[in-house]
N, CA, C and O atoms as a DFTB+ gen file, in Angstrom:
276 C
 N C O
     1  1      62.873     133.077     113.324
     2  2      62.930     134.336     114.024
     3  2      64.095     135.198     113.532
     4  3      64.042     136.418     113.381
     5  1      65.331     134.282     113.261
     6  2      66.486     135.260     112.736
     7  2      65.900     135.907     111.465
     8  3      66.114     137.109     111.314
     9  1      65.245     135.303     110.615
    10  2      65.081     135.910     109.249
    11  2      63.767     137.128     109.437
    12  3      63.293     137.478     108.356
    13  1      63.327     137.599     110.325
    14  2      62.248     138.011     110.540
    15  2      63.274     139.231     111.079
    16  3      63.280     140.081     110.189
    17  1      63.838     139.503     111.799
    18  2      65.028     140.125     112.649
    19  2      66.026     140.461     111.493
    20  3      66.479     141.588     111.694
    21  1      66.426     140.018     110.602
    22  2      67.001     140.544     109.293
    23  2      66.141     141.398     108.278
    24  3      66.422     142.493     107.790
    25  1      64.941     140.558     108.072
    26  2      63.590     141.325     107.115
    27  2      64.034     142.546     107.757
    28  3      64.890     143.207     107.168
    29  1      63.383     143.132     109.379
    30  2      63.323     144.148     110.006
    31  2      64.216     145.270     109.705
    32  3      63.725     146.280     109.200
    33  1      65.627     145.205     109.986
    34  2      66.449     145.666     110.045
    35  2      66.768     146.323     108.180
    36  3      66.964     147.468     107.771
    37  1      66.705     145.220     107.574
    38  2      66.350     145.664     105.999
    39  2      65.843     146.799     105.840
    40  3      66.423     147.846     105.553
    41  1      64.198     146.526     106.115
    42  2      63.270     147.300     106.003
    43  2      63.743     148.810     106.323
    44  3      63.763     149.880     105.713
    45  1      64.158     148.276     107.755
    46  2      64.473     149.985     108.404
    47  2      65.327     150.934     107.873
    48  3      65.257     152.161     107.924
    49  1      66.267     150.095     107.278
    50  2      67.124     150.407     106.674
    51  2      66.797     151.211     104.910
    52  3      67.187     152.256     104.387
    53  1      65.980     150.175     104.494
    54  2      65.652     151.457     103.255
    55  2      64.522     152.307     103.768
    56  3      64.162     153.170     102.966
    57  1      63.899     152.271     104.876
    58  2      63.131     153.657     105.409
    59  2      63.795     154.697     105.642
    60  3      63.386     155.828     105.378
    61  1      65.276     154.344     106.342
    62  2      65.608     155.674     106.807
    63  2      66.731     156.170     105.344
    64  3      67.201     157.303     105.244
    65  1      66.984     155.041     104.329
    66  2      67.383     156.076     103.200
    67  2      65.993     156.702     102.114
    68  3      66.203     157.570     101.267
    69  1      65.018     156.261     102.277
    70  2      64.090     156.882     101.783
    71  2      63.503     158.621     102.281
    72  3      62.894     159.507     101.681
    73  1      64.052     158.484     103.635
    74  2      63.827     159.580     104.448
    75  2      64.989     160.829     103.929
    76  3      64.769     162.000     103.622
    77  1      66.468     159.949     103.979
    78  2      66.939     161.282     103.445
    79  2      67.185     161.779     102.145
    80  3      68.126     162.517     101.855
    81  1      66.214     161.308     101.271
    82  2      66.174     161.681     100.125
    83  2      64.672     162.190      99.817
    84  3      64.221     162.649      98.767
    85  1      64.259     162.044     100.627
    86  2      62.538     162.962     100.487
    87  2      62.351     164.121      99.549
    88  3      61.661     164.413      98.572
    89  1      63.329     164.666     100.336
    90  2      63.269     166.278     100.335
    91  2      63.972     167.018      98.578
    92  3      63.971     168.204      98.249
    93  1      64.451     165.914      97.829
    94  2      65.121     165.690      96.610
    95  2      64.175     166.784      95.718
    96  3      62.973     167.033      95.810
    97  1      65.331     167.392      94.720
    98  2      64.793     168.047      93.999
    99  2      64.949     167.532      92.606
   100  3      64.052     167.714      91.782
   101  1      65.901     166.984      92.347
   102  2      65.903     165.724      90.989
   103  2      64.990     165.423      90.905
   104  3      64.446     164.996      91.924
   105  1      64.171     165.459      89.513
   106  2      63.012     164.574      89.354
   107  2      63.024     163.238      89.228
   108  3      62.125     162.427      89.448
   109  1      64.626     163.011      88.685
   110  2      64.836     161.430      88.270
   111  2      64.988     160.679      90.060
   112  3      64.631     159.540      90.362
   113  1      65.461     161.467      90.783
   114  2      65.775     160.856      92.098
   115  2      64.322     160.708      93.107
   116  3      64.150     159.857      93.980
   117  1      63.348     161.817      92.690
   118  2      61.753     162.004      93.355
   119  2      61.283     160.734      92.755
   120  3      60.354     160.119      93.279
   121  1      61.932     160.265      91.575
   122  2      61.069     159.103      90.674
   123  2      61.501     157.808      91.497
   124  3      60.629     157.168      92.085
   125  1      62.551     157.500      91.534
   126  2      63.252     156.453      92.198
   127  2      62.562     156.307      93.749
   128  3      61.819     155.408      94.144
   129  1      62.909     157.136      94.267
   130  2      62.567     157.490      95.725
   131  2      60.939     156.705      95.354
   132  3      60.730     155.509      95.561
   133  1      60.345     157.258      95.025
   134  2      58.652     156.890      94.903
   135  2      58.394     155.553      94.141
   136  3      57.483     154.776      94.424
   137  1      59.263     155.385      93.186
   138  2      59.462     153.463      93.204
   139  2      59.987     152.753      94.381
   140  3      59.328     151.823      94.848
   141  1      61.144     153.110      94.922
   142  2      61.372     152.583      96.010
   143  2      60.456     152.511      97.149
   144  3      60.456     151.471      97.808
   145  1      59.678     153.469      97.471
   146  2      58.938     153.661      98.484
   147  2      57.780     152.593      98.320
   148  3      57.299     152.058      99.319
   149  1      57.427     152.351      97.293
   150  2      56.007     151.653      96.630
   151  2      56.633     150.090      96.848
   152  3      55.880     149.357      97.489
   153  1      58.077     149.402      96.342
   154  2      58.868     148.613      96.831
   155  2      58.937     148.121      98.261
   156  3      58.863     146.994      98.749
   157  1      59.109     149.368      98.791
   158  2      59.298     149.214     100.206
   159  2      57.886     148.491     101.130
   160  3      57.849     147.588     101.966
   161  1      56.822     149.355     100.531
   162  2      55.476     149.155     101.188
   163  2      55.017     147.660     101.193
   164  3      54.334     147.059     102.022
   165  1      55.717     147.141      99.767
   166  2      55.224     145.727      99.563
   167  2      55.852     144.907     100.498
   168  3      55.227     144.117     101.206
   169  1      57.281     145.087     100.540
   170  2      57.964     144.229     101.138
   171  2      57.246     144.010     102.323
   172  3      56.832     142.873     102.547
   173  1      56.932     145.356     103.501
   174  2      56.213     145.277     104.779
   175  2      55.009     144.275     104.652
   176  3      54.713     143.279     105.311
   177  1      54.440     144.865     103.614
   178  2      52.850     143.746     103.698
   179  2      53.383     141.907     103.729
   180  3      52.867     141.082     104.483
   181  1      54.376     141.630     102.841
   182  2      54.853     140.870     102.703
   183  2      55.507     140.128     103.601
   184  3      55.770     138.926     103.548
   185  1      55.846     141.200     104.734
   186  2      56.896     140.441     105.602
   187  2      55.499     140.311     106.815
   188  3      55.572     139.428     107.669
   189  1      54.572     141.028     106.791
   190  2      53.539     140.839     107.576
   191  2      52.360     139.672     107.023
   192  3      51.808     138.992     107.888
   193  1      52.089     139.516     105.944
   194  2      51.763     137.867     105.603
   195  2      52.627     136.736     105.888
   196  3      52.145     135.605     105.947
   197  1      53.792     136.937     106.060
   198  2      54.422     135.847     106.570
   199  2      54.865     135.656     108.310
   200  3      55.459     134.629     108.640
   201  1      54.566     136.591     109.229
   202  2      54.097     136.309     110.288
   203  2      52.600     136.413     110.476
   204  3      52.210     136.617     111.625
   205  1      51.811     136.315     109.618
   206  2      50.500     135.982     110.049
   207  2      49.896     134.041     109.419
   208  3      49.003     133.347     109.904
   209  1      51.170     133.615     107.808
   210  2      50.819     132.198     107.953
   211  2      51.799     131.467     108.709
   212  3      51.572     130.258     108.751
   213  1      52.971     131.915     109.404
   214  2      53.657     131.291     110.353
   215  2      52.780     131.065     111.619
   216  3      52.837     130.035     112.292
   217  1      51.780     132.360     111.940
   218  2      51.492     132.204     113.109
   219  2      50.507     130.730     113.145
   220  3      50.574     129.716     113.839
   221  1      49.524     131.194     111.968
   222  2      48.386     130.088     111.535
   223  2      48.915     129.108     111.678
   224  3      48.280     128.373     112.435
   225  1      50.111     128.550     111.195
   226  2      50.832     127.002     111.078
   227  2      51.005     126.301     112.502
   228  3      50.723     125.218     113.015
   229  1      51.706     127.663     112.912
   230  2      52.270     127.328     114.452
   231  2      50.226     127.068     115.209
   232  3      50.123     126.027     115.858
   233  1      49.586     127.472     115.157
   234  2      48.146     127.553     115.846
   235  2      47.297     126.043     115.469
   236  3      46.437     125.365     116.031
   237  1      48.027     125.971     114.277
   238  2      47.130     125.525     113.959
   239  2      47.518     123.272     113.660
   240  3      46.806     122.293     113.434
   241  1      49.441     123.598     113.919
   242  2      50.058     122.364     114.567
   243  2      49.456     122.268     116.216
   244  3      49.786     121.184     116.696
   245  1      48.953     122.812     116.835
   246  2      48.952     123.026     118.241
   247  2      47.582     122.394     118.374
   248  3      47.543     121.480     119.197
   249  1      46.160     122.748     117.587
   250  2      45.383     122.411     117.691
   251  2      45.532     121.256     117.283
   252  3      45.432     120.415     118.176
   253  1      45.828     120.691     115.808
   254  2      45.967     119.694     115.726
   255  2      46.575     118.288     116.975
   256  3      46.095     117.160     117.085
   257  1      47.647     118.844     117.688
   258  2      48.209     117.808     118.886
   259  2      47.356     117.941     119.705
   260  3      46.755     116.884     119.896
   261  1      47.014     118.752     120.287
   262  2      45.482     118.613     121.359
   263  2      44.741     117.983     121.072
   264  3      44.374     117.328     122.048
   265  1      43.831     117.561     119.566
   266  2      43.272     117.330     119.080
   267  2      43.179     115.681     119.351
   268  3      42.268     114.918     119.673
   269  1      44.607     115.532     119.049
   270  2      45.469     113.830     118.702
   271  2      45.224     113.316     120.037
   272  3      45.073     112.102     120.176
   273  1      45.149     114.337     121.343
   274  2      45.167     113.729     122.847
   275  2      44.500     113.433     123.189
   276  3      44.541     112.978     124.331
């Protein structure tokens, strides 16, 4: 749970510097910004596959002990 609560905070964290650089008129910095952003997107999917096979594990130790009873 702590590392999930760190992911988060990460995340949010390069959202809201992605935010104040939006508005950038550098092309080299619009470039970055839009790698980063594409970076960013993965990480989310990423951090959302890993509470969806945590959840499975956790569901699916549970069935298993019911199972055993």
């Amino acid at each position: 749970m702590a590392t999930q609560q760190t992911t988060n905070q990460h995340l949010a964290a390069a959202r809201q510097l992605l935010d104040e650089v939006k508005d950038a008129t550098d092309p080299q910095t619009k470039a970055s910004a839009a790698t980063a952003h594409a970076i960013l997107v993965l990480a989310e999917q990423v951090a959302v596959a890993r509470v969806v096979m945590a959840t499975e594990a956790v569901n699916g130790e549970r069935m298993e002990t019911a199972a055993a009873h």
